[in-house]
C-alpha positions in Angstrom: 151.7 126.6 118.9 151.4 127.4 114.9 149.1 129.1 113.3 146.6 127.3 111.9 143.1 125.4 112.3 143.9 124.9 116.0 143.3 126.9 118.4 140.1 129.3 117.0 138.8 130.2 120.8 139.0 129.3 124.0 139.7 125.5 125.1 136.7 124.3 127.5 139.2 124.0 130.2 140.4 127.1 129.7 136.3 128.3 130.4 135.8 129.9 133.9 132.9 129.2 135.9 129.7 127.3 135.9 128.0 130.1 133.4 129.5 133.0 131.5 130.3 133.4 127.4 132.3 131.3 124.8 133.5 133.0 122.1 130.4 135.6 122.5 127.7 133.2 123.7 126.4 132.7 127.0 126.2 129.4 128.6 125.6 127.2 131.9 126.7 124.0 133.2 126.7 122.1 136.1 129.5 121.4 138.4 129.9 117.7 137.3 129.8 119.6 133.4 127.1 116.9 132.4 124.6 119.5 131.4 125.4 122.4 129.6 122.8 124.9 128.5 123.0 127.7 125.6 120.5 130.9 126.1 119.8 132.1 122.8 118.1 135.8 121.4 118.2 137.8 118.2 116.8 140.5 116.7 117.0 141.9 113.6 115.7 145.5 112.7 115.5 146.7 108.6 115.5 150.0 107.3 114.3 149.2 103.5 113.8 151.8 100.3 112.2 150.4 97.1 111.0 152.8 94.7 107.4 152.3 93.7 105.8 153.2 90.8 102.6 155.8 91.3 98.9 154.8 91.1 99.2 150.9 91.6 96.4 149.3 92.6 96.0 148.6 97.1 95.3 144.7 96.0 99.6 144.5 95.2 100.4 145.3 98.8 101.8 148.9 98.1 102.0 149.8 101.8 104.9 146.8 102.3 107.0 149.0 99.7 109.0 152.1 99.6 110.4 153.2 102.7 109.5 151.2 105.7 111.3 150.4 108.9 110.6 146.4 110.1 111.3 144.5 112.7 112.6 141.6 110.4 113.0 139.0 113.3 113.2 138.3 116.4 114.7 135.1 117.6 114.5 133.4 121.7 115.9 130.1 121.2 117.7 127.2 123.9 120.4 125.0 123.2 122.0 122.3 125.1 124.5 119.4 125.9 123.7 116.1 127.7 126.7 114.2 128.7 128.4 114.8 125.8 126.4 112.7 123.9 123.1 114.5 123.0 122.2 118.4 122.1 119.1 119.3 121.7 117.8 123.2 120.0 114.3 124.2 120.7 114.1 127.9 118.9 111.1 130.5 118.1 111.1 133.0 115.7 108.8 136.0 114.8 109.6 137.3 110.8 111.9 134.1 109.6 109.2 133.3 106.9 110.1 132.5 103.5 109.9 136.0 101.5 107.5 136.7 98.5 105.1 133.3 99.0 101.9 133.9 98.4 99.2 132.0 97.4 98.4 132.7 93.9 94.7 134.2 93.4 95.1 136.1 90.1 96.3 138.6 88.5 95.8 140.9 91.2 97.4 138.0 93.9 100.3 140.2 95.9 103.2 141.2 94.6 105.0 142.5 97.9 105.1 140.2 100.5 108.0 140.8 102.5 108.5 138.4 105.8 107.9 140.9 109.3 106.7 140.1 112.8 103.0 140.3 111.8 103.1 137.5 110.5 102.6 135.5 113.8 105.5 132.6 115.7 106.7 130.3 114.5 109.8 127.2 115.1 112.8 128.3 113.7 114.6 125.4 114.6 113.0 122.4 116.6 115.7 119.3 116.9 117.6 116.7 119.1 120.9 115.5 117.5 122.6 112.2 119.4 126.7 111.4 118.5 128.4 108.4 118.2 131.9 110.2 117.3 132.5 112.9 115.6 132.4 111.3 112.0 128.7 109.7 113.0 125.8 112.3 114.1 122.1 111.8 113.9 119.9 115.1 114.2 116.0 114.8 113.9 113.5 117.4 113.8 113.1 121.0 111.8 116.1 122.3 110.8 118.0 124.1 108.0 118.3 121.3 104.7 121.5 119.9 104.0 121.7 121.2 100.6 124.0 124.6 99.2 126.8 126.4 101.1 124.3 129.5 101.6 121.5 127.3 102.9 123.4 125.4 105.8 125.3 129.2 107.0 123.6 130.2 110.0 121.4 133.7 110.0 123.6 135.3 112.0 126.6 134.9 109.6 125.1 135.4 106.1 126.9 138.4 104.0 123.8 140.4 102.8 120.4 141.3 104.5 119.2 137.9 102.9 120.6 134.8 101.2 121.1 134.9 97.3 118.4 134.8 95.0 119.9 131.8 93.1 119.2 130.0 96.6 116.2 130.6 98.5 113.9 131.4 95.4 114.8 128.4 93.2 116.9 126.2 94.4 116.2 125.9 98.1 113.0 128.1 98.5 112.2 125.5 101.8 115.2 126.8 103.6 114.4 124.7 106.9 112.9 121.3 106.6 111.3 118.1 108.9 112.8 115.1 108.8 116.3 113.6 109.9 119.5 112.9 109.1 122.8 111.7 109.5 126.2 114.0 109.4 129.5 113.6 110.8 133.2 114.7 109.8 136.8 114.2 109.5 140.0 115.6 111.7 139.6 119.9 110.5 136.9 118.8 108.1 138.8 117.7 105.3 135.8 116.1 104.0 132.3 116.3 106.0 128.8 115.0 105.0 125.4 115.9 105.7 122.6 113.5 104.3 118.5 112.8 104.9 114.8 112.4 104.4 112.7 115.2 104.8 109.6 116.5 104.2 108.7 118.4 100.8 108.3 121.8 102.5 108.5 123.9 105.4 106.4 122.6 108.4 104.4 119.3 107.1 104.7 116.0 108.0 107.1 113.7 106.1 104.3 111.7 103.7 106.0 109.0 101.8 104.3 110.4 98.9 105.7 114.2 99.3 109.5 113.3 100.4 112.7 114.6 99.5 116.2 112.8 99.9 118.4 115.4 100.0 122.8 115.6 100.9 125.4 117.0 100.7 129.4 116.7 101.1 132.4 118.8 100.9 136.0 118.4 100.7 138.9 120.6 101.9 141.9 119.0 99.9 144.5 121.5 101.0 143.7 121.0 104.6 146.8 119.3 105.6 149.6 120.5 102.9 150.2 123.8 104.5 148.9 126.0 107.1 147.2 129.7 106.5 143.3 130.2 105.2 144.0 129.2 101.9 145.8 125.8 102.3 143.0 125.0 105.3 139.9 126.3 104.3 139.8 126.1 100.4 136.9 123.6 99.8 134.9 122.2 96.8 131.0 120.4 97.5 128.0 118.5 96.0 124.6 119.1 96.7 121.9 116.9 95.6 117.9 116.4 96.1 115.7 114.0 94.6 111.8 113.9 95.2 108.5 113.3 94.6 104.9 115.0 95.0 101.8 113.6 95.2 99.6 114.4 92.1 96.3 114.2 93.7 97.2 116.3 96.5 97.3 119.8 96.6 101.3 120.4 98.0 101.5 124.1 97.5 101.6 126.4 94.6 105.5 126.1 93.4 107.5 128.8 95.3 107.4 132.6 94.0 110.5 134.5 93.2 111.5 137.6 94.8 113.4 140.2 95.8 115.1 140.7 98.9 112.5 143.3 100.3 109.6 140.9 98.8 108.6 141.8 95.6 107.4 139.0 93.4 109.2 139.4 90.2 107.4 135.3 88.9 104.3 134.0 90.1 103.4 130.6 89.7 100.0 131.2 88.0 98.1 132.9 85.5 94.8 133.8 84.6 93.3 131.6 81.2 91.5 132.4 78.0 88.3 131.6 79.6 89.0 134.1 83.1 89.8 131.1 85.0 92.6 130.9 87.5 95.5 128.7 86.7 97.4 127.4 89.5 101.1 125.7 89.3 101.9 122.9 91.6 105.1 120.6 91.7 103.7 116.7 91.0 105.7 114.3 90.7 109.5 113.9 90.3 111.2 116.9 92.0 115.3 117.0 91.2 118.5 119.5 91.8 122.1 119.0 91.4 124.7 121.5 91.3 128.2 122.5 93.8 129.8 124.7 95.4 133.5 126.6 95.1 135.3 128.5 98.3 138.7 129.7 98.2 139.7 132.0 101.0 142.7 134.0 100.8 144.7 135.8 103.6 147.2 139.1 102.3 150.3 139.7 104.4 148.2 142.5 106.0 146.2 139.4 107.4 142.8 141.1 105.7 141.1 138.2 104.3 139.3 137.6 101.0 136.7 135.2 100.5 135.4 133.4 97.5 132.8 131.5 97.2 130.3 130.3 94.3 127.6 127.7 94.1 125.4 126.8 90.8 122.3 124.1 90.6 120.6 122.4 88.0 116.8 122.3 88.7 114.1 120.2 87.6 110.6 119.9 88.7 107.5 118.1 87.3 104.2 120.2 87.3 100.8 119.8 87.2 98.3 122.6 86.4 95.1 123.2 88.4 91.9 125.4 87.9 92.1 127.3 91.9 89.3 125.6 93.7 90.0 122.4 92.0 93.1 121.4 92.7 92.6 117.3 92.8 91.7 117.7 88.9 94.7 118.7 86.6 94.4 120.4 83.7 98.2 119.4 82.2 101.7 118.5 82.9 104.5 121.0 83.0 108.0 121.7 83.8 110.0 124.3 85.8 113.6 123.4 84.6 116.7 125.7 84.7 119.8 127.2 86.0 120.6 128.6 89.2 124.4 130.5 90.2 125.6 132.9 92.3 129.3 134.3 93.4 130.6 136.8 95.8 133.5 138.5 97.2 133.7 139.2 100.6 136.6 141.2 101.9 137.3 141.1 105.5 139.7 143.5 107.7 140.1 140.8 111.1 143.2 142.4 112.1 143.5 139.6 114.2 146.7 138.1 115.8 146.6 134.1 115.7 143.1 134.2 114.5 142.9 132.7 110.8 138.8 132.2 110.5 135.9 134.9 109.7 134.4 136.3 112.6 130.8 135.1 112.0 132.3 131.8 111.2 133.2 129.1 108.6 130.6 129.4 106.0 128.2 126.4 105.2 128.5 124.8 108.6 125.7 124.7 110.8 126.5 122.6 114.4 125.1 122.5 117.5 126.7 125.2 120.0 129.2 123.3 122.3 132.2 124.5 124.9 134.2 121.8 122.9 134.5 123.6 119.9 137.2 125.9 119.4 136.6 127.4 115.8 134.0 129.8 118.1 135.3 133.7 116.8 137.1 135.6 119.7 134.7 138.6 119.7 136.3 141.4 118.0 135.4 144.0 116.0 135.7 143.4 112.0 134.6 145.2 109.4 133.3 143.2 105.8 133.0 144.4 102.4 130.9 142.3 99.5 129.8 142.1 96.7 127.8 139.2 94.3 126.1 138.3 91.2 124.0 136.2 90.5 121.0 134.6 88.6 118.1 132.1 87.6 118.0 131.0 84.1 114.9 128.7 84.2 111.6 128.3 82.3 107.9 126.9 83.3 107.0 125.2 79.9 103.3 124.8 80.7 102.8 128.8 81.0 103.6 129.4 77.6 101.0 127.3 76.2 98.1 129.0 77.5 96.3 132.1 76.7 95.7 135.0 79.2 93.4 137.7 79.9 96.5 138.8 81.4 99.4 139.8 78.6 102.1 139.6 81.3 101.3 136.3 82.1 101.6 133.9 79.3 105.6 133.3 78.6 107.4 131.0 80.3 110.9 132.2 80.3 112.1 133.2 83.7 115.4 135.1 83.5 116.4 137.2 86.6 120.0 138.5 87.6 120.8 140.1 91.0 123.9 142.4 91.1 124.7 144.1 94.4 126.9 145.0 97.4 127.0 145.5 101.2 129.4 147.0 103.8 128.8 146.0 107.7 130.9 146.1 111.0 130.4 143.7 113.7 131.2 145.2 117.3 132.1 141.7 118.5 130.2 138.4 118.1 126.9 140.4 119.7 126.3 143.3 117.3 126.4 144.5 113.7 125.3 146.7 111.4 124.9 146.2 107.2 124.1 148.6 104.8 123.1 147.1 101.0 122.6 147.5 97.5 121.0 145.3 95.3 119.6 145.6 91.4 117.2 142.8 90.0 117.9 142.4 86.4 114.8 141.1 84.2 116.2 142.2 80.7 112.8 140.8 78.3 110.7 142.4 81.3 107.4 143.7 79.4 107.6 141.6 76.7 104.9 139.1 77.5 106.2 137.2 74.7 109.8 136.4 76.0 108.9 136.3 79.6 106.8 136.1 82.6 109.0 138.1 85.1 107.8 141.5 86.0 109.3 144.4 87.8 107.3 147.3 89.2 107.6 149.6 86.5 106.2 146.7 84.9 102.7 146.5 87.0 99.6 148.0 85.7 98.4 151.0 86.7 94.9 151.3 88.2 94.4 153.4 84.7 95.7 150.1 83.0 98.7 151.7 81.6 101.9 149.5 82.0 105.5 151.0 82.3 108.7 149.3 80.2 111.4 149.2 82.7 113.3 145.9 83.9 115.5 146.5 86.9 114.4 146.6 90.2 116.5 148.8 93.0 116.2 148.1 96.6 118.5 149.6 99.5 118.3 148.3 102.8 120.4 148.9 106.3 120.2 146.4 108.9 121.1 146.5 112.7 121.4 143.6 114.8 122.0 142.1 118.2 122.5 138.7 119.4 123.8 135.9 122.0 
C-alpha cells in the first residue's frame, strides 16, 4: 500500500482481544464489539522559574512565583462507543483552570494566579456526541469551543507547557464551553466543519441573553493531488464567534491576560479619581474573526517541519461598573484589537510508513474510537519549537478615567511572547518539555501609553516602581498518560 493518509495505525480488525491498547490507549469491548470503552488518566507535573522582583507586597501572590514545583493537572476521564452510533466522554480534572483569572479587587487584586490542584475538581470535558455518517455529528455538553487551530488540539498534543498567548488570553480565554453542536467531515478531511451555540463562558448555563454562536471550518486543498505531508496535510481555516451579554447582569469581569506561569501582565480594572473600584465587564455585542495557516513539510530524512499560524480580530462591547454595584453602569467601552501567533515545530519521527506527528494532527479534537487509524504508532520522537506571537488590542474606556493608581489609566494593551521548547515523547504515554518564553510589553511603565505591567513594573511595599518590560519564565514539564 502507498504511503500516504491511509493506514496511520492499526485497522480494528487488525485489534487483538476484548481489551488491550490502540495506538497507545487502552480500551474494552465486548464480544459482539457493541460497546467499547476508553479508560482515561493524565498527569502533568511543572518545574517553573520566574524571577521576582524583592520586597513586593504578600497581597500579589508572591509565593505562586519564582521557583516552584506543581502538580499542574491531573486528569481521570472515560470514553466510550455505543454501537457505533454514540460516544459519550465523562472526564475530571484537578489544575485545568483558566490561568491568571482573578476577580478584580483593586490595585492590590493578584497578580500571580497560576492554575494548580488546589484549586479544587472540576469537568474537563462532560459530553455525548450521536453520528449520522461521518460528514453529520452532533456533540452536546462541555467541551473544548470550535473556534482556532490551538483551541480545538487536545492537551496532550500542544507544543509548549501551555497554548499561545494570542489564544487563551484574548481570543479564546473560555477554552471549553456548554452548549452543542454539529461537526462532521469529508474523505481524509479535505474540508471539515465544526459549528454551535454555547454558553458565554466556562461552566454556566446557556442564557439566551449571554450566548455565543461560534464555528469553524478548514480546508486541505492539496489532499488529493499528491501523497507525502505536504500535499495531504497542508490546510487553510476560518474561525468565527458572534455574541451577546447581558447588560444588567453581572457575566464576569473580561478575562485577564497572562503569562504562562500566571502572571497578570492586564487587569480588567482600575481604581478611580474618587478611590473607587472600577470593574470591566463584556455587555453587549461580543465578536472575533480571524484564520488559520498549516503547512507541514517532510525532508528526505523523513524529519518533519510544521508550520502553523493563526490571527483574530476581536471586538467586545463593555460596560464599566463601581465593584459592589455591578447592575448600575458607569459607561460604555470597548476591548478591540489584534491577536497572532506562529510557530515552527521540528520533528525527528524517524518513522517508516508513518507520515503524521506523533501526538497527532493538530486542531482536531474526536472522540477516541478503534475505527480510526490516524492513532500514532507509539514511538519515541523528539520535537523542537519555537513561536511568536502577540496581542495588539486596546480597552478605550480605561483611558478616560483618572487613577489613584498611575499604572492603571492607559488603555493600550501591547504584549509579545517570543519563546522555544524542546521535548521527547517515549511513546504515546510519556514526555518530557523543557521551555523558554519572554513577555514583551515595550511602553511597560509608562502609564501614559499603557496599562500592561511586568514585575519589575510592580510597586514595591516602599512604593518605588522598577522600569523594566520583559518578563522571563522557564519551565520543564513531565508527563504521563493513557
Amino acid at each position: 500500500m502507498p504511503q500516504g493518509q491511509e493506514p496511520r495505525g492499526p485497522a480494528v480488525e487488525d485489534v487483538p482481544g476484548a481489551f488491550g491498547f490502540h495506538g497507545g490507549l487502552p480500551y474494552l469491548h465486548d464480544a459482539a464489539d457493541r460497546v467499547r470503552l476508553y479508560p482515561e488518566a493524565a498527569v502533568r507535573i511543572d518545574a517553573d522559574y520566574a524571577p521576582v522582583p524583592d520586597g513586593l507586597a504578600p497581597a500579589f501572590g508572591t509565593n505562586d512565583a519564582g521557583a516552584r514545583l506543581a502538580l499542574r493537572r491531573l486528569r481521570l476521564g472515560l470514553s466510550g462507543e455505543v454501537s457505533h452510533t454514540a460516544a459519550f466522554t465523562a472526564e475530571l480534572e484537578m489544575g485545568g483552570l483558566p490561568i491568571g483569572q482573578t476577580p478584580y479587587v483593586g490595585s492590590l487584586t493578584r497578580r500571580w494566579v497560576p492554575a494548580d490542584v488546589n484549586q479544587g475538581v472540576f469537568p474537563a470535558e462532560v459530553s455525548m456526541t450521536g453520528t449520522v455518517s461521518r460528514s453529520l455529528n452532533f456533540t452536546v455538553g462541555q467541551f473544548a469551543a470550535p473556534f482556532s487551530l490551538s483551541n480545538r488540539t487536545p492537551e496532550s498534543a500542544t507544543t509548549f507547557l501551555e497554548r499561545p498567548l494570542a489564544i487563551r488570553g484574548f481570543v479564546v480565554p473560555y477554552d471549553r464551553v456548554l452548549g452543542a453542536m454539529t461537526w462532521g467531515e469529508l474523505s481524509d478531511r479535505a474540508f471539515a466543519y465544526e459549528v454551535g451555540v454555547f454558553s458565554g463562558g466556562t461552566g454556566q448555563t446557556v442564557d439566551p441573553n449571554d450566548v455565543d454562536a461560534m464555528g469553524r471550518v478548514f480546508v486541505r486543498p492539496f489532499t488529493r493531488l499528491g501523497r507525502g505531508v505536504f500535499f495531504e496535510l497542508a490546510q487553510i481555516g476560518l474561525s468565527a464567534r458572534a455574541g451577546l451579554r447581558d447588560p444588567s447582569r453581572d457575566v464576569g469581569d473580561l478575562p485577564s491576560l497572562a503569562t504562562g506561569q500566571g502572571f497578570v501582565l492586564w487587569q480588567p480594572g482600575h481604581v478611580d479619581g474618587s478611590g473607587r473600584v472600577i470593574r470591566a465587564l463584556p455587555s453587549g455585542p461580543q465578536r472575533a474573526v480571524g484564520g488559520e495557516l498549516r503547512l507541514p513539510v517532510r525532508t528526505p530524512t523523513r524529519a518533519v517541519f510544521d508550520l502553523r499560524a493563526e490571527a483574530y480580530v476581536v471586538q467586545s462591547d463593555t460596560r464599566e461598573a463601581v465593584s459592589g454595584f455591578e447592575a448600575t453602569s458607569l459607561r460604555l467601552g470597548m476591548l478591540s484589537g489584534l491577536s497572532w501567533y506562529v510557530s515552527l515545530d521540528w520533528w525527528a519521527c524517524f518513522i517508516p510508513g508513518f507520515d503524521q506527528l506523533v501526538t497527532g494532527e493538530p486542531g482536531i479534537s474526536r472522540p477516541p474510537s478503534l475505527d480510526d487509524k490516524r492513532i500514532a504508532v507509539p514511538k519515541g520522537a523528539l520535537e523542537a519549537s519555537v513561536t511568536a506571537g502577540g496581542v495588539n488590542a486596546n480597552y478605550d474606556a480605561s483611558s478616560r478615567w483618572g487613577s489613584v493608581d498611575p499604572r492603571e489609566p492607559a488603555g493600550a494593551i501591547t504584549v509579545y511572547q517570543l519563546g522555544g521548547a524542546v521535548q521527547y515523547l517515549f511513546g504515546t504515554n510519556l514526555r518530557a518539555i523543557v521551555e523558554y518564553m519572554a513577555y514583551l510589553a515595550p511602553d511597560s511603565g509608562n502609564a501614559a501609553e499603557t496599562a500592561v505591567v511586568v514585575p519589575d513594573n510592580l510597586p514595591r511595599t516602599n512604593g518605588a516602581t522598577g522600569g523594566g518590560h520583559v518578563a522571563h519564565e522557564v519551565g520543564l514539564r513531565f508527563a504521563a498518560g493513557f
